[in-house]
C-alpha positions in Angstrom: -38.8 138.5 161.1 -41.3 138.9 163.6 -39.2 138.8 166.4 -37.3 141.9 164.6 -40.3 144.0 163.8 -41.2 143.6 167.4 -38.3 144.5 169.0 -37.7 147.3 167.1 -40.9 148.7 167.8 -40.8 148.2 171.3 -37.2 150.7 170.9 -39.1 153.0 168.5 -42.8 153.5 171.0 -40.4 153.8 173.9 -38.4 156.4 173.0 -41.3 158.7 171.0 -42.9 158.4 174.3 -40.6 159.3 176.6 -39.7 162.8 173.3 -43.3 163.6 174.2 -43.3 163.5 177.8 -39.9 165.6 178.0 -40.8 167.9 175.7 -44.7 168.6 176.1 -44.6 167.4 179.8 -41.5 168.6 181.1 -40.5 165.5 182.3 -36.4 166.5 181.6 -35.1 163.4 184.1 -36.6 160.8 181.4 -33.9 160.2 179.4 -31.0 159.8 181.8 -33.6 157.3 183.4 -34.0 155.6 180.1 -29.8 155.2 180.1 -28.3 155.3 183.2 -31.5 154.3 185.4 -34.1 155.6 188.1 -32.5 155.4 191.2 -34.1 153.7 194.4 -34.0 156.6 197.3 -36.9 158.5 198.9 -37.5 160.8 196.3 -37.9 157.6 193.5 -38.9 154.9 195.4 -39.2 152.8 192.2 -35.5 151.5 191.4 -35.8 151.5 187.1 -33.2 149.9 185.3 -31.6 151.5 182.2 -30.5 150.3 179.2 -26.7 150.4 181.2 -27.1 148.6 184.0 -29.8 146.4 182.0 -26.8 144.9 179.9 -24.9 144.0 182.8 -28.1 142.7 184.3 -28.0 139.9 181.4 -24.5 139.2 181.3 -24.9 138.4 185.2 -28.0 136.3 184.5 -26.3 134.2 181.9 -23.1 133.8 183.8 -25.1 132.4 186.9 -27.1 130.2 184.2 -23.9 128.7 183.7 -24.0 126.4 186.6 -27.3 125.2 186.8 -26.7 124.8 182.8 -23.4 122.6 183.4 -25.0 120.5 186.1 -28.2 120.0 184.7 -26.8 119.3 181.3 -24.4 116.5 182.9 -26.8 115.2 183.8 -28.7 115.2 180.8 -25.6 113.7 179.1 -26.0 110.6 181.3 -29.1 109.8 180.8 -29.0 109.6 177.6 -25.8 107.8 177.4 -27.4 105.3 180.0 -30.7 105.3 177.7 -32.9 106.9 180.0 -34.1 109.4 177.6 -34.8 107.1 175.0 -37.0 105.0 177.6 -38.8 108.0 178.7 -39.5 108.9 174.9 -40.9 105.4 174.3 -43.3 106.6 177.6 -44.5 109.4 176.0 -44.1 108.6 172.5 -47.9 107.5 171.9 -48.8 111.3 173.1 -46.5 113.4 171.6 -46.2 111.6 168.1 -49.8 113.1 167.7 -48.7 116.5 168.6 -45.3 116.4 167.1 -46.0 114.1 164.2 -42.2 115.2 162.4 -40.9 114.1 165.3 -39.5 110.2 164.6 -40.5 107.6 167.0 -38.4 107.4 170.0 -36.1 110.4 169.5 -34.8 111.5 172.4 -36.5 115.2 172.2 -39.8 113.8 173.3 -37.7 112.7 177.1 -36.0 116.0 177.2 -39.4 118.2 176.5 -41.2 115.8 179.4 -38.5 116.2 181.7 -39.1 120.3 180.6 -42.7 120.0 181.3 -42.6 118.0 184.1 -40.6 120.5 185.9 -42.8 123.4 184.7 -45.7 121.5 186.3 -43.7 121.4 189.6 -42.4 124.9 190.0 -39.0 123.7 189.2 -37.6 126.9 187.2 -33.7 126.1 187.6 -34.2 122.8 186.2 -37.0 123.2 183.9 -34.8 125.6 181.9 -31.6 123.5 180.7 -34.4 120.5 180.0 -36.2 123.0 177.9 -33.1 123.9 176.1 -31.4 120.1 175.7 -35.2 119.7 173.8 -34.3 122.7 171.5 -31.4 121.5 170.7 -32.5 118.6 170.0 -35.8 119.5 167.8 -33.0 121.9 166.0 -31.4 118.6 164.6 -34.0 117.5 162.8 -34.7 120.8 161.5 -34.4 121.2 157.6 -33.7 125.1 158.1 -31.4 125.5 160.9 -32.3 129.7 161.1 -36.2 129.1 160.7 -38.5 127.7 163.4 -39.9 124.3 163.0 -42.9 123.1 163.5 -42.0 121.1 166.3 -40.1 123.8 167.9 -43.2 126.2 167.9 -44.9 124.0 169.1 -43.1 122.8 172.2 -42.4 126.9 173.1 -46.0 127.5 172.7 -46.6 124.5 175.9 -44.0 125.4 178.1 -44.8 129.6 177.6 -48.2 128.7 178.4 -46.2 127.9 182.2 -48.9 124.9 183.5 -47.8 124.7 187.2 -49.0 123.1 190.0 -48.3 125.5 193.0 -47.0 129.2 192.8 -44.8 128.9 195.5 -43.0 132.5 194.7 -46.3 134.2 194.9 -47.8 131.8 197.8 -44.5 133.3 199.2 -44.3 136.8 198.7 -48.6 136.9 199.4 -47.2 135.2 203.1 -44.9 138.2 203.5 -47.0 140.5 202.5 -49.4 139.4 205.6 -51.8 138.3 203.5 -55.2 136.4 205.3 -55.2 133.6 202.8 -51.9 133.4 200.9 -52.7 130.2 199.3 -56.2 131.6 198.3 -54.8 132.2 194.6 -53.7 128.4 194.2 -56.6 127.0 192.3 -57.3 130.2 190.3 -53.8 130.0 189.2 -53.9 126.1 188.3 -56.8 126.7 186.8 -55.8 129.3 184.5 -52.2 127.8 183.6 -54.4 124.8 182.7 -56.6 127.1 180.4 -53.5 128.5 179.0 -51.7 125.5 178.2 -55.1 124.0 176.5 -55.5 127.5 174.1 -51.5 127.1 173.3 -51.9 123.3 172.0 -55.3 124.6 170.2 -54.1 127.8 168.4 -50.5 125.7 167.3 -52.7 122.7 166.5 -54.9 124.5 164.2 -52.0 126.1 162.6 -50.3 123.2 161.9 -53.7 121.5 161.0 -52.9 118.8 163.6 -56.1 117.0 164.7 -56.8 116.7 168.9 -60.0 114.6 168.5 -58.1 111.2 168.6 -58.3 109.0 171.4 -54.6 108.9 172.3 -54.1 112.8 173.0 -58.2 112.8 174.9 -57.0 109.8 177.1 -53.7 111.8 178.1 -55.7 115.0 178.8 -58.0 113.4 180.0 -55.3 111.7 182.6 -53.3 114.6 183.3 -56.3 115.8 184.4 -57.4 113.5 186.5 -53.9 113.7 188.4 -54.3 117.6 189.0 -57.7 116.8 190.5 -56.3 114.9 192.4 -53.2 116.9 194.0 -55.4 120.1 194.3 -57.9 117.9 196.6 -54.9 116.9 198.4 -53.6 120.1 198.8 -56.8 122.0 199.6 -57.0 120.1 202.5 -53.4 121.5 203.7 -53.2 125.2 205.5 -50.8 127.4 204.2 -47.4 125.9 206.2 -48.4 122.6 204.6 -49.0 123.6 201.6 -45.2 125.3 201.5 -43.7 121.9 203.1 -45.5 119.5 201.1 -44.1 121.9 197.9 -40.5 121.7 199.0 -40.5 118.2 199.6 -42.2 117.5 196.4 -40.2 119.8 194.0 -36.8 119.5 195.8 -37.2 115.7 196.5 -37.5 115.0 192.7 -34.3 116.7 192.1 -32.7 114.5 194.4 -34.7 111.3 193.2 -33.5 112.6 189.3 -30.2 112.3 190.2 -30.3 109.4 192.2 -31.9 107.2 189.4 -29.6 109.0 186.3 -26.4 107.8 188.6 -27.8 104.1 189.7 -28.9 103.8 186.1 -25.3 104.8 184.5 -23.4 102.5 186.9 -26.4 99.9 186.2 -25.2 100.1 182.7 -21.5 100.4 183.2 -21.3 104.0 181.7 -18.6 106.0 182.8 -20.6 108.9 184.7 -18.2 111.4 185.2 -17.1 111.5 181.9 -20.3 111.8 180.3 -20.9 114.2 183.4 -18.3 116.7 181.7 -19.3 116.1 178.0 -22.5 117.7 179.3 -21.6 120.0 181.2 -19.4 121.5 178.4 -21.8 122.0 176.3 -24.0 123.8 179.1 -21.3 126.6 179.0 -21.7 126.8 175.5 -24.9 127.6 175.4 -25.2 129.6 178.4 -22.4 132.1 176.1 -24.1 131.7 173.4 -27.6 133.2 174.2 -26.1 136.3 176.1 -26.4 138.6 172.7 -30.2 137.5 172.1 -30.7 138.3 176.0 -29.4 141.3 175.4 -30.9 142.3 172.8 -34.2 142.3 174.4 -33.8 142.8 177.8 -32.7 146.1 177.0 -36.0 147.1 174.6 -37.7 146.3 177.6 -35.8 148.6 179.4 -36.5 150.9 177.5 -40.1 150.5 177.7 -40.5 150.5 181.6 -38.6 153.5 182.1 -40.0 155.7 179.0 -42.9 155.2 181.6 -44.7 153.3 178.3 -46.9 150.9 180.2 -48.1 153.8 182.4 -49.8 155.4 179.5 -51.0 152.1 177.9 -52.6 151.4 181.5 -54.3 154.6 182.2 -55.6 154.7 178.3 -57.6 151.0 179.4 -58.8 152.1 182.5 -59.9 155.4 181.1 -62.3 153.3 178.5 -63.5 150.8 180.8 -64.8 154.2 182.9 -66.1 155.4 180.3 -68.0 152.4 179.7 -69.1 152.1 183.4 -67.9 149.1 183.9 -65.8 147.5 187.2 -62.8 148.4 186.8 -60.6 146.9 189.7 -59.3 144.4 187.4 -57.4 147.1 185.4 -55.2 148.0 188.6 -53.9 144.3 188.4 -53.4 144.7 184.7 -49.7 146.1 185.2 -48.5 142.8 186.0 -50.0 141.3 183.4 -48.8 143.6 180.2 -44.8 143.5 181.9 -45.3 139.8 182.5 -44.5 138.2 179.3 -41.0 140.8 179.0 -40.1 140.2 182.7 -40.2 138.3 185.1 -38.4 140.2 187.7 -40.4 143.4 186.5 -43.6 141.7 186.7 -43.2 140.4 190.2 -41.7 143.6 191.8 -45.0 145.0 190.1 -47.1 143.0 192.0 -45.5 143.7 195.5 -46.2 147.5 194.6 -50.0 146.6 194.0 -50.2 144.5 197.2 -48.6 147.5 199.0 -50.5 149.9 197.3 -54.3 148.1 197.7 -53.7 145.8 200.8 -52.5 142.2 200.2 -56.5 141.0 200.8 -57.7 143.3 197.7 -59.1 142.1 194.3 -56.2 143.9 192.5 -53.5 142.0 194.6 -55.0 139.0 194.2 -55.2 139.1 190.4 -51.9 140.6 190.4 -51.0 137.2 192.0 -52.7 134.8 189.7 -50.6 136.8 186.7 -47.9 136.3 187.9 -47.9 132.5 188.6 -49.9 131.7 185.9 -47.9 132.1 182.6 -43.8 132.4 181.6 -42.3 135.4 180.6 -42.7 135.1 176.8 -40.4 137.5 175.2 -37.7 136.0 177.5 -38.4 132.7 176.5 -38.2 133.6 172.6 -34.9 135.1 172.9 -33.3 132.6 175.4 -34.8 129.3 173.4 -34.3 130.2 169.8 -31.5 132.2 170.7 -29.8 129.3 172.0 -30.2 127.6 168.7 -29.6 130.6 166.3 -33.1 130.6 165.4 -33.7 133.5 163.6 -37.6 133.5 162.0 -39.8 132.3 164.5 -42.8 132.9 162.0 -46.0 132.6 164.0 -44.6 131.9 167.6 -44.8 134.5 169.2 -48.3 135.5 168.1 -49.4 132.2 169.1 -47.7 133.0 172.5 -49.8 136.2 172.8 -52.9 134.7 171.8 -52.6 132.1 174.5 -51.4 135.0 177.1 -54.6 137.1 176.1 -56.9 133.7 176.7 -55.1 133.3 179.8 -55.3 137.0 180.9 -59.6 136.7 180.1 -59.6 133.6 182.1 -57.8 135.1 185.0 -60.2 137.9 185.4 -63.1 135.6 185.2 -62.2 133.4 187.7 -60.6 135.9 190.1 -64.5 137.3 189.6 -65.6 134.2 190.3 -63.7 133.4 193.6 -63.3 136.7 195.2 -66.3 138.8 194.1 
């Protein structure tokens, strides 16, 4: 129910805003933008999406989500056929049964969310995403109320929203391109923030769920998880920016290869027939690449709405008019932009912070913060509709405000440290 009392308010707030600016502004273009789009010439230099050209947008998302869903899938489907899964749930099994305590010991869920994680952690987006939703599917089967959220299923959406990654490489990216000094200078703030993130996600849904963190089991893997971090970002601090992008690659790209490598030797170890299972997979990677297209949809097109009712322009301008009234600093709030459009879009949020780098200078606060939002969270909305779309999920109860919550704690921390390292 949530989910539906936020979508339709995000269709409701748009379109009163964009009644009051055509008709006590005089802003006449702003609903052909809202349906048909704001073009990308001279005269608009910001190319909008509408509601249109936003629903073929999501149709061509899913239908390229088809391949990486098939092959990734197939792969899945080996694994566990091969028992891989159920090995890497025994791994992890001491952990998570302390976090997930409906889960049974051993079910394959706990592999598929690690694989899911693991490939958060690494920048790994095309993979991280069918891992994520194999683990949906599977938490859905031993949900007692197929059209209700479990537990377990908030739970796990809370820790991979919360995005913990290791190296931005997008934004380490676009910051080089930019002609940034430093473009790796928003790394640590970033892993630092994702780590914050991640932390407030496991406490909010923990409390909720009246799960207790003070056992020696969940400090010991926290504790370990942190010592590995520490360990990479000393590693990598020592790197300049070219190494830092080649030591990335290899890593992230090299544990594709070495995931299929070891699903394949371990199939034939065990005499399964690959290619078969391969296909089983893969079918069902169509499936669910079709079946999520009407929750995509649904609200990539609210969000539509919302960016070109010019929405977030009014909600931005309202902040930074109290935070001058309170005479405070108020360079953070130009970075803000990327921050509120972050957890509806992705793409929005990162073509968002190009225009602040190009507006402020790739070197200014702004730009810099508008970096560390982008690489230091998931785009939540998305995730809702894609993951418990994909499983007909229909009342998410408290998800999505414990998304939020988490977002808002990682937003804070972001400011803070961005404060803290560039002044």
């Amino acid at each position: 129910m949530a989910l539906s009392r936020i979508w339709s308010a995000f269709i409701i707030v748009a379109i009163v805003v964009a009644s009051i600016k055509c008709f006590f502004f005089g802003q006449s273009d702003i609903f052909s933008w809202m349906v048909i789009g704001k073009a990308d010439d001279a005269a608009n230099p910001l190319k909008l999406d509408g509601i249109i050209q936003t629903c073929w947008v999501s149709v061509e998302l899913c239908l390229k989500l088809i391949g990486i869903l098939a092959l990734f899938m197939g792969l899945m489907s080996i694994a566990e056929k091969a028992g891989g899964i159920r090995l890497l749930s025994r791994i992890v099994g001491p952990f998570f049964s302390k976090l997930f305590p409906d889960i049974p010991k051993g079910h394959p869920s706990m592999g598929h969310m690690i694989m899911n994680f693991s490939a958060n952690l690494l920048g790994l987006d095309n993979a991280a995403t069918p891992f994520g939703l194999k683990a949906m599917e599977s938490l859905q089967e031993l949900n007692p109320n197929k059209d209700t959220a479990s537990n377990a299923q908030i739970m796990f959406l809370c820790l991979h929203a919360a995005g913990l990654s290791l190296i931005p490489v997008s934004v380490i990216a676009i910051r080089a391109s930019q002609n940034a000094s430093n473009p790796t200078d928003i790394f640590i703030p970033c892993l630092i923030v994702t780590f914050v993130g991640t932390m407030a996600a496991m406490l909010i849904v923990s409390f909720k769920q009246k799960i207790n963190l003070l056992q020696p089991v969940v400090i010991g893997w926290i504790f370990g998880l942190s010592v590995i971090i520490a360990t990479l970002v000393l590693y990598i601090r020592s790197l300049d920016a070219t190494g830092i992008q080649s030591f990335s690659g290899i890593l992230s790209n090299g544990l594709i290869l070495f995931i299929f490598l070891v699903i394949v030797l371990g199939a034939l170890y065990k005499k399964i027939d690959v290619f078969d299972a391969f296909i089983d997979g893969a079918k069902n990677g169509f499936n669910t690449a079709i079946n999520i297209i009407p929750y995509l949809v649904g609200m990539l097109v609210a969000i539509s709405l919302l960016r070109t009712s010019g929405t977030f322009d009014v909600v931005i301008n309202g902040i930074k008019s109290v935070f001058v009234y309170l005479g405070t600093d108020t360079r953070f709030v130009e970075g803000l932009p990327t921050a509120l459009i972050r957890p509806l879009s992705g793409g929005a949020a990162r073509g968002m912070m190009v225009s602040t780098m190009e507006t402020y200078g790739a070197d200014s606060f702004a730009s810099r913060l508008s970096g560390v939002f982008q690489g230091a969270s998931d785009t939540t909305f998305y995730v809702v509709a894609v993951y418990f779309g994909s499983v007909q999920i229909k009342n998410t109860r408290y998800a999505i405000g414990s998304m939020l919550l988490a977002d808002l704690v990682g937003v804070c921390t972001a400011i803070g440290i961005c404060y803290l390292f560039f002044g």
